[in-house]
C-alpha positions as a LaTeX table, in Angstrom:
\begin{tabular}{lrrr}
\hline
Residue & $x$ (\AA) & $y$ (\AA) & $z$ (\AA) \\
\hline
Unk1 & 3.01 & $-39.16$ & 78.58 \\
Unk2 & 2.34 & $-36.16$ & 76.80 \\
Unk3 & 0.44 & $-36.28$ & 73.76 \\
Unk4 & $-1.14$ & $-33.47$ & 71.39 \\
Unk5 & $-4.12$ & $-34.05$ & 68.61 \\
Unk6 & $-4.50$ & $-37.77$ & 69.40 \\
Unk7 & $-5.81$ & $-41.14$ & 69.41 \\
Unk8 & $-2.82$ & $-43.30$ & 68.84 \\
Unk9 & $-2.56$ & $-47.02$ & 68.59 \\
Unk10 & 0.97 & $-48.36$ & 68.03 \\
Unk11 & 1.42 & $-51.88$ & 66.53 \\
Unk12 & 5.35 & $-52.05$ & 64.95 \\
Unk13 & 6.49 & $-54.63$ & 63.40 \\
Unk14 & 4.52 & $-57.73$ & 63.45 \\
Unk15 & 0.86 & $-55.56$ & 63.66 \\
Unk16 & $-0.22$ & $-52.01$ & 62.54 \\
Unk17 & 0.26 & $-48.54$ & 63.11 \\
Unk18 & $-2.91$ & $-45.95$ & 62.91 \\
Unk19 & $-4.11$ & $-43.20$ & 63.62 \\
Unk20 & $-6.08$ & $-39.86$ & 62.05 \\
Unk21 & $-3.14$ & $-37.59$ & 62.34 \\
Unk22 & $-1.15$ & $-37.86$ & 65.32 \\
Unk23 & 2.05 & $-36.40$ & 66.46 \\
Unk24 & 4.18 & $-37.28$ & 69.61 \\
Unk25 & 6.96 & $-34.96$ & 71.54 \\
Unk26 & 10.17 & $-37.23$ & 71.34 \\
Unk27 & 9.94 & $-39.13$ & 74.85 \\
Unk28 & 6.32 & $-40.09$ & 74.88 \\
Unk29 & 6.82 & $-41.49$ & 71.31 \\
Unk30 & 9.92 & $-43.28$ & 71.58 \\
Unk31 & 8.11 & $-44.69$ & 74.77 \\
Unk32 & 5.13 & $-45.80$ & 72.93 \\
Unk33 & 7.25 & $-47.65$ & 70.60 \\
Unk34 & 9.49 & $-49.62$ & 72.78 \\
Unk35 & 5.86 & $-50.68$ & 74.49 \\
Unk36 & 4.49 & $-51.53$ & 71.64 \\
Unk37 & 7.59 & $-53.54$ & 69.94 \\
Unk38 & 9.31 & $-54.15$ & 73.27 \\
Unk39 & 12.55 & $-52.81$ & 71.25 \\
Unk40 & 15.23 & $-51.03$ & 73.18 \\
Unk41 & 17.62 & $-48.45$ & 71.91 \\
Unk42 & 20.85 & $-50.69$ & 70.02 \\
Unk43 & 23.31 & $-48.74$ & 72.31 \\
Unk44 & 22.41 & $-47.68$ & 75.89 \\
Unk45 & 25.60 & $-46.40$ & 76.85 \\
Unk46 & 27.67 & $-43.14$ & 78.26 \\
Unk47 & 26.85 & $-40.07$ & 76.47 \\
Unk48 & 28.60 & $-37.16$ & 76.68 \\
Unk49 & 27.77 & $-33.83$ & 75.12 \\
Unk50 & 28.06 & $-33.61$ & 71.00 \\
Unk51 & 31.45 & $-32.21$ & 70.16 \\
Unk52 & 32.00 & $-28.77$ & 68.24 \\
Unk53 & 32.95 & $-30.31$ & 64.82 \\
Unk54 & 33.30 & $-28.57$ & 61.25 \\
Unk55 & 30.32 & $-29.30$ & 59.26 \\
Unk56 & 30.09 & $-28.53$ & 55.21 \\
Unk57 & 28.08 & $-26.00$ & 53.25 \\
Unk58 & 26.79 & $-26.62$ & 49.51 \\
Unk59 & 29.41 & $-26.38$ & 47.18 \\
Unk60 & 28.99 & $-23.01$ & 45.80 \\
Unk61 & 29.35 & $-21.77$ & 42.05 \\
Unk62 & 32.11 & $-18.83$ & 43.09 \\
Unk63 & 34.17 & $-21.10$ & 44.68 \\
Unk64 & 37.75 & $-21.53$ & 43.68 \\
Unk65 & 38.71 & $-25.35$ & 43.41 \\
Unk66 & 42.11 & $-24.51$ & 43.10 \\
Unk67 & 42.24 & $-22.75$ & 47.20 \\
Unk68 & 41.09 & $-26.55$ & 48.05 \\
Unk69 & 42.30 & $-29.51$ & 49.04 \\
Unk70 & 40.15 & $-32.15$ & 47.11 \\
Unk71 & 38.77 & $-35.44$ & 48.60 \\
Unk72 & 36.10 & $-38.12$ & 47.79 \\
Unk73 & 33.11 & $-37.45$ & 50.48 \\
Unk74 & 33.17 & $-41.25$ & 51.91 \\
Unk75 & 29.58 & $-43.04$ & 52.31 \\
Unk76 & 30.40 & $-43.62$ & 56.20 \\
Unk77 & 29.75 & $-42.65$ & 59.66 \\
Unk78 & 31.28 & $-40.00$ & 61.09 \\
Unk79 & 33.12 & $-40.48$ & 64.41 \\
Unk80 & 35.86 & $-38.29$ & 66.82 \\
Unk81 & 38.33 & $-39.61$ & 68.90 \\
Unk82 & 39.37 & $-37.51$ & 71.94 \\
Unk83 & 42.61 & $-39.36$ & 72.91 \\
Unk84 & 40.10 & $-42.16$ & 74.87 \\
Unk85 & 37.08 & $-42.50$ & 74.06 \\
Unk86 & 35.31 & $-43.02$ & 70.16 \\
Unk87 & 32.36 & $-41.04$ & 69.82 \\
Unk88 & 29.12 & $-40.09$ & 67.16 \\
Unk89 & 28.95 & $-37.21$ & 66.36 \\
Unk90 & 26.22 & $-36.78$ & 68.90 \\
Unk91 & 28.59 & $-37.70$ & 71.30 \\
Unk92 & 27.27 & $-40.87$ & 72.45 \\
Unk93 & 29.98 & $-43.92$ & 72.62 \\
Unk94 & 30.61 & $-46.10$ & 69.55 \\
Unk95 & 31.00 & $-49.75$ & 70.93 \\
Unk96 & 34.36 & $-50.69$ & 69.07 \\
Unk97 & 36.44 & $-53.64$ & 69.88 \\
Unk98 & 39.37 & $-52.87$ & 72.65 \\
Unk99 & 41.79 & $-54.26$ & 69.98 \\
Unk100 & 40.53 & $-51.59$ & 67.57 \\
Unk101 & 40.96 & $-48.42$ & 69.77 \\
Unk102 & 44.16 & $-49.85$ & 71.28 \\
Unk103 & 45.66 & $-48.67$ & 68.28 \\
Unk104 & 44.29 & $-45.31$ & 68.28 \\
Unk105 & 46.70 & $-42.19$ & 69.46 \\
Unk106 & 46.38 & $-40.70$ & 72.56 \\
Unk107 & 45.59 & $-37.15$ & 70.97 \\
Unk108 & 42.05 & $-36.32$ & 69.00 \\
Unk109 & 41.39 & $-37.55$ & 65.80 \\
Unk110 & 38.06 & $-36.75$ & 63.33 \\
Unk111 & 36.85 & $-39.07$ & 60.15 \\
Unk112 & 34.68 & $-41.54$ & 59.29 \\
Unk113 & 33.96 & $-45.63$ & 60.19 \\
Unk114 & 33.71 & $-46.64$ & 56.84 \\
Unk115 & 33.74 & $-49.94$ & 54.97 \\
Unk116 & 33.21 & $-48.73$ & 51.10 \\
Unk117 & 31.12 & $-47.27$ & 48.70 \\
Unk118 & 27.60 & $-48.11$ & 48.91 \\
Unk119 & 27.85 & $-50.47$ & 52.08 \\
Unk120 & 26.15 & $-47.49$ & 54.81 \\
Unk121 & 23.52 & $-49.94$ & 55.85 \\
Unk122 & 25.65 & $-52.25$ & 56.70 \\
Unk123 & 28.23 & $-50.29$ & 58.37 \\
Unk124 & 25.67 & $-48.56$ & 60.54 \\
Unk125 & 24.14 & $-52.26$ & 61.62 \\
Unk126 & 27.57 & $-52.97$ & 62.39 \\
Unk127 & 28.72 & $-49.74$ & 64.57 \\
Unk128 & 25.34 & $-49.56$ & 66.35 \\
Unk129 & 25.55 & $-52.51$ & 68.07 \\
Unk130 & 25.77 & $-52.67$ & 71.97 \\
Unk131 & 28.15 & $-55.12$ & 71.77 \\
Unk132 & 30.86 & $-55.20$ & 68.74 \\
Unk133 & 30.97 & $-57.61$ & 66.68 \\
Unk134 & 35.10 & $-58.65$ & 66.36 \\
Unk135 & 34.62 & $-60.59$ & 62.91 \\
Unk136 & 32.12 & $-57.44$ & 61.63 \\
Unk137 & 34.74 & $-54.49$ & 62.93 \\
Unk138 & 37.38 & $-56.12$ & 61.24 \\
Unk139 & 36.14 & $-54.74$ & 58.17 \\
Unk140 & 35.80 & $-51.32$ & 59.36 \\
Unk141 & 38.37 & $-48.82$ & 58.37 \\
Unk142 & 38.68 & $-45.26$ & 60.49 \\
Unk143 & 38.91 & $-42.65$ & 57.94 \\
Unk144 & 41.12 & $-39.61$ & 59.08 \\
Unk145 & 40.54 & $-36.40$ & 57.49 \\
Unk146 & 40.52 & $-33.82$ & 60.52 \\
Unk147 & 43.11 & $-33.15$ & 64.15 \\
Unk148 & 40.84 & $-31.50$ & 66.21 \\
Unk149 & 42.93 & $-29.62$ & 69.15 \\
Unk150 & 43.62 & $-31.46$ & 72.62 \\
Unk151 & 41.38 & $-30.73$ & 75.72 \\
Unk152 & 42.27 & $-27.12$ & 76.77 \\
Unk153 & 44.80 & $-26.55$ & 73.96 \\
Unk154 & 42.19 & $-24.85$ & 71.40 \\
Unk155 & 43.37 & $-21.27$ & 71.08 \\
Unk156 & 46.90 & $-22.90$ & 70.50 \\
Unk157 & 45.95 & $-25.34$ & 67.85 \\
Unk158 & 43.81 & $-23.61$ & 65.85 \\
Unk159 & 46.56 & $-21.53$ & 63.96 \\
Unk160 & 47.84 & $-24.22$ & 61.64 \\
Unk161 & 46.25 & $-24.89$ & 58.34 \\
Unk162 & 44.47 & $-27.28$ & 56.64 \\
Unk163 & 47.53 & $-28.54$ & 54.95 \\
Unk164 & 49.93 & $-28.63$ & 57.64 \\
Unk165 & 47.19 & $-30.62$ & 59.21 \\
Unk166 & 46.56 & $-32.95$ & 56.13 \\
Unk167 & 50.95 & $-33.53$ & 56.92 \\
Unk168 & 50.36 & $-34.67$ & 60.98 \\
Unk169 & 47.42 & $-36.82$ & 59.66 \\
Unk170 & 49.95 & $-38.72$ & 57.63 \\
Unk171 & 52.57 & $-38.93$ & 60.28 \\
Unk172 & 50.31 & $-40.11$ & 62.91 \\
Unk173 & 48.62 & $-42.86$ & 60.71 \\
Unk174 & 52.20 & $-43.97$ & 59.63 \\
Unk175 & 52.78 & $-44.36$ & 63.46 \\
Unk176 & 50.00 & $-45.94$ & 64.87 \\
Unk177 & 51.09 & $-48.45$ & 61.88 \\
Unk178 & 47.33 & $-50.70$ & 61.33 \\
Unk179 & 45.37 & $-51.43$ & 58.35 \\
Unk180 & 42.13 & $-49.97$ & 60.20 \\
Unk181 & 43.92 & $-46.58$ & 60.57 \\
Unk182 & 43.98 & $-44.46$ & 57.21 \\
Unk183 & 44.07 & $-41.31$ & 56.13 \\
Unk184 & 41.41 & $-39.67$ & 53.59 \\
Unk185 & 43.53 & $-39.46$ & 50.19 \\
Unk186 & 43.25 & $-35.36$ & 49.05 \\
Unk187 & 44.45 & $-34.47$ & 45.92 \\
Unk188 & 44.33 & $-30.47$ & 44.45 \\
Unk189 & 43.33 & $-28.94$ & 41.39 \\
Unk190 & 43.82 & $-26.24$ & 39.11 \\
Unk191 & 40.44 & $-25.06$ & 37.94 \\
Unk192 & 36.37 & $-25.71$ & 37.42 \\
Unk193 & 36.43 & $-28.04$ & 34.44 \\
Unk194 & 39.52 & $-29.88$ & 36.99 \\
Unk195 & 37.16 & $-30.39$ & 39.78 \\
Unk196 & 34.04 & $-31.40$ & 37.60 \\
Unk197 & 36.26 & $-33.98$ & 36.09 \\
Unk198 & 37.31 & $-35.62$ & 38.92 \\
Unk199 & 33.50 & $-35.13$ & 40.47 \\
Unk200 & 32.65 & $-37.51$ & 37.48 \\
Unk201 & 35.03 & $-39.97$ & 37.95 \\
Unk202 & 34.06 & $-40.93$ & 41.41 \\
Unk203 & 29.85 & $-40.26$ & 41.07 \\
Unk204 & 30.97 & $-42.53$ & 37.97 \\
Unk205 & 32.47 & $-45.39$ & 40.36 \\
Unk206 & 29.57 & $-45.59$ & 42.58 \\
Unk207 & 30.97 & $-42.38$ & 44.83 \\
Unk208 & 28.89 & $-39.91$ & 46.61 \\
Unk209 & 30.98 & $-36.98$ & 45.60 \\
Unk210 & 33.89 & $-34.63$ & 46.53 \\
Unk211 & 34.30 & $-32.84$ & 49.44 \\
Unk212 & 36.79 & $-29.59$ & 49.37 \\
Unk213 & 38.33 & $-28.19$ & 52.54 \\
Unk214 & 40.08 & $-24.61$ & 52.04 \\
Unk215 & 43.84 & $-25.18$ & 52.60 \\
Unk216 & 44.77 & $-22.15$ & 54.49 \\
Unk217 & 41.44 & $-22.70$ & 56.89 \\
Unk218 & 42.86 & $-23.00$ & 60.94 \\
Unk219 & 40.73 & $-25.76$ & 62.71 \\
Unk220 & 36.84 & $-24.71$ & 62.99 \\
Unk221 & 33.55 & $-25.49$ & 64.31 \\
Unk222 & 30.38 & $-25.15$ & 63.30 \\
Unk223 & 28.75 & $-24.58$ & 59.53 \\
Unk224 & 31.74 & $-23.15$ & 57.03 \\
Unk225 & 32.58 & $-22.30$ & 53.71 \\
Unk226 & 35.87 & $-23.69$ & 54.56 \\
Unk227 & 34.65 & $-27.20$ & 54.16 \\
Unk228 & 32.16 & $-27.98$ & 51.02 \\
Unk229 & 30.02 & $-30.81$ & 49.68 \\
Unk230 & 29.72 & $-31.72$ & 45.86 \\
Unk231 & 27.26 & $-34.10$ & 45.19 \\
Unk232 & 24.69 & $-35.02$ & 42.47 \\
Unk233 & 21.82 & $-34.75$ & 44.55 \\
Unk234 & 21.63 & $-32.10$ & 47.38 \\
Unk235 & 21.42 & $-33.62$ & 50.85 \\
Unk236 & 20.55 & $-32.81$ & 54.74 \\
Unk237 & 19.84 & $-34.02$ & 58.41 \\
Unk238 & 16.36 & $-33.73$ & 59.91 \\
Unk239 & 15.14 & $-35.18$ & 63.14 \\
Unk240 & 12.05 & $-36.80$ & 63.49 \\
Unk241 & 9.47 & $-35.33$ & 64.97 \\
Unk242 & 6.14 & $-37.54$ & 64.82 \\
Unk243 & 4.54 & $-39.78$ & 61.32 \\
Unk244 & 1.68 & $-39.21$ & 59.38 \\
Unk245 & $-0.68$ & $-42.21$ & 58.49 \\
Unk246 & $-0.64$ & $-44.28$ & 55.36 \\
Unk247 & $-3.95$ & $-44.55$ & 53.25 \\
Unk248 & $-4.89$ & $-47.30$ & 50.48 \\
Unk249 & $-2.15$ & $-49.32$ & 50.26 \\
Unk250 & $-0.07$ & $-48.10$ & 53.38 \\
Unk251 & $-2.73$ & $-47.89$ & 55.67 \\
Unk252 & $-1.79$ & $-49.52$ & 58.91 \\
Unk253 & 1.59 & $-48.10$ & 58.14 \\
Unk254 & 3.25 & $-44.90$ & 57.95 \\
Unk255 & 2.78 & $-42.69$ & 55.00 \\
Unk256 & 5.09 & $-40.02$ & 55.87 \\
Unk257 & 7.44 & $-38.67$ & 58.11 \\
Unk258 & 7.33 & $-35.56$ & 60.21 \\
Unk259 & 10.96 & $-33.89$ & 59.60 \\
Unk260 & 12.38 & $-30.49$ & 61.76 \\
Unk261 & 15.01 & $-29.22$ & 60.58 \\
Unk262 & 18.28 & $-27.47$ & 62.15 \\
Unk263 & 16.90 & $-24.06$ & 61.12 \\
Unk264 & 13.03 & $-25.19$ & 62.75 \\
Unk265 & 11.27 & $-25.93$ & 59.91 \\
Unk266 & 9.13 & $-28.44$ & 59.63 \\
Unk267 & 8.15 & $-30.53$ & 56.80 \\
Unk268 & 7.06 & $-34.17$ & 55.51 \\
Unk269 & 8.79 & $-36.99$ & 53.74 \\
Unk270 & 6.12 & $-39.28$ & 52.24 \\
Unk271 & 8.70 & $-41.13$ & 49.29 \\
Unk272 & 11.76 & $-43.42$ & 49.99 \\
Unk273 & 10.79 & $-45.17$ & 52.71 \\
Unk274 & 10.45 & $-48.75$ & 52.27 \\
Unk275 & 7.18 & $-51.32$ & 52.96 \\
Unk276 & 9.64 & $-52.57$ & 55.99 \\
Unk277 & 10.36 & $-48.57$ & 57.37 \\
Unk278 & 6.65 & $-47.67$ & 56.77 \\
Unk279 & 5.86 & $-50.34$ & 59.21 \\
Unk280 & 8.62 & $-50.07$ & 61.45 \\
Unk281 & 9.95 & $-46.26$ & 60.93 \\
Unk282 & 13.01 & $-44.49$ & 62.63 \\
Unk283 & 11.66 & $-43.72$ & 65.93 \\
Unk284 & 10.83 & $-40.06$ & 66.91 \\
Unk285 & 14.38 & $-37.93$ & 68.00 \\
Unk286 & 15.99 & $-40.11$ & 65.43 \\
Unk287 & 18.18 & $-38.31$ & 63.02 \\
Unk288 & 17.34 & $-39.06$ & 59.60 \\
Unk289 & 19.46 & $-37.45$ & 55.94 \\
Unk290 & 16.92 & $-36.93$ & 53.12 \\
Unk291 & 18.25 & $-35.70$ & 49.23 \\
Unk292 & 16.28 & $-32.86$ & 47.72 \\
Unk293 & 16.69 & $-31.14$ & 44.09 \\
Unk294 & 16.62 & $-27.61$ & 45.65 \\
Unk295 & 14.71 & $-25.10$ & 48.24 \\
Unk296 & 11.59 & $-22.83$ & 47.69 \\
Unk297 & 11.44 & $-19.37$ & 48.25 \\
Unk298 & 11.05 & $-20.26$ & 52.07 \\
Unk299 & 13.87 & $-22.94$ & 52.81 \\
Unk300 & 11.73 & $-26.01$ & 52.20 \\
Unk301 & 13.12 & $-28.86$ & 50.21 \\
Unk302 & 11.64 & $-29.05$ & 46.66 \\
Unk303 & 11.21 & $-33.21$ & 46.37 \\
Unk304 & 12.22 & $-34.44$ & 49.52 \\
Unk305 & 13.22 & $-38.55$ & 49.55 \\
Unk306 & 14.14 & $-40.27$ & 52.50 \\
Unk307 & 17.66 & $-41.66$ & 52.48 \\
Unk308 & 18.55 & $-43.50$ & 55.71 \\
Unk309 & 18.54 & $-42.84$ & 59.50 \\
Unk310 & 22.46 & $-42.12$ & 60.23 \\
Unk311 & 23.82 & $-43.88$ & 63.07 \\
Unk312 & 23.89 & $-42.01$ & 66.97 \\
\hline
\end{tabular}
């Protein structure tokens, strides 16, 4: 077990955690943990590697709404269907009912589990189960907003746009013919003071915000223009690298976590966790989403809060 700048005792859940300062690389913590807690990982299953998928930037002030197709940005968990298999994005196997892929296409699919605004926590303790839950997953609604392109048919599927897409999605959902099949409504607009209206409508209804998805865009990977996020409160994925102590009242308990982000850097979350994640926290190599007002001068987030650990 490999261990830098430390002297670490681990007591989850029913004891303490403490330490000076102590950080752990990603197998040696997650180790300590499940030694500690005698926890296991909720899904120990086939993994294979994370698919290329479109992922949104920050809705940008010289945007033009009306170029857009305009959805609600769902409060779910995003999952891709390769014609057999239901996967995280991190590619590892989502444990669905047979009865609930049955129905699925034999042809890719991208979207989101989802079960409704402001019910994430209890969609991801649903989806991350080993085993599913058939009462639970009947709840759970697949959320189609993307066709990825078959195995080995990408330079021939990518020519299509966004909108011609946005017309199979419909036809395929009409098909498969099941309530836990739908497609992501989209709707367009004509201008700013358009899109701000309808941004205040759904933040209004308990709604995380609009998402807008360029409607000439072919199918992409990777970080795009072509697919943007408005939202009250700015948000992003870090992985956990390692904790930082509690003091006063949160000592024997975490006081902050250790965040990387995609671009390297590394910084701490001390606010949003609760008494019950201080003393049992996301385990190190989990990915976590923390909101943020904005970024200083070198990338860091001004005001970071933890949110919630997503679910891979």
């Amino acid at each position: 077990m490999k261990m830098r700048r430390l002297k670490l005792v681990v007591l989850l859940g029913s004891a303490a955690l403490t330490s000076p300062g102590w950080a752990l690389e990603p197998e040696a913590a997650s180790a300590a943990i499940q030694s500690a807690t005698g926890a296991r990982p909720a899904i120990e299953s086939e993994t294979a590697a994370s698919p290329a998928l479109l992922l949104a930037e920050v809705y940008g002030s010289r945007t033009h709404p009306a170029l857009y197709w305009v959805s609600e940005k769902l409060d779910g968990v995003r999952a891709v269907w390769d014609g057999h298999v239901l996967r995280f994005r991190s590619g590892r196997r989502v444990q669905a009912p047979a009865w609930f892929l049955a129905a699925l296409p034999p042809a890719p699919l991208d979207g989101e589990l989802w079960l409704g605004r402001g019910r994430f926590d209890e969609l991801s303790g649903i989806v991350r189960k080993a085993s599913a839950v058939d009462t639970e997953w009947r709840q759970v609604r697949y959320m189609i907003f993307e066709l990825p392109p078959s195995a080995g048919a990408l330079g021939d599927a990518t020519g299509d746009t966004y909108t011609e897409r946005l017309s199979r999605i419909q036809d395929t959902v009409s098909k498969a013919g099941v309530p836990w099949l739908q497609a992501v409504e989209h709707f367009r607009v004509s201008d700013q003071a358009a899109l701000m209206q309808a941004f205040d409508a759904v933040v209004a209804a308990a709604g995380e915000g609009l998402m807008l998805h360029r409607a000439d865009a072919p199918y992409l990977a990777g970080r795009s223009d072509a697919l943007q996020k408005l939202k009250p409160m700015l948000d992003a994925e870090a992985t956990v690298v390692g904790y930082a102590p509690g003091r006063g009242r949160l000592k024997g308990s975490v006081g902050a976590l250790q965040l990387k982000a995609a671009d390297g850097k590394r910084f701490r979350v001390s606010s949003g966790l609760t008494d019950a994640e201080r003393r049992n926290p996301p385990p190190v190599g989990s990915l976590v989403t923390y909101r943020y007002q904005s970024l200083s001068k070198h990338g860091i987030p001004r005001f970071p809060r933890y949110w919630r650990r997503e679910a891979l």
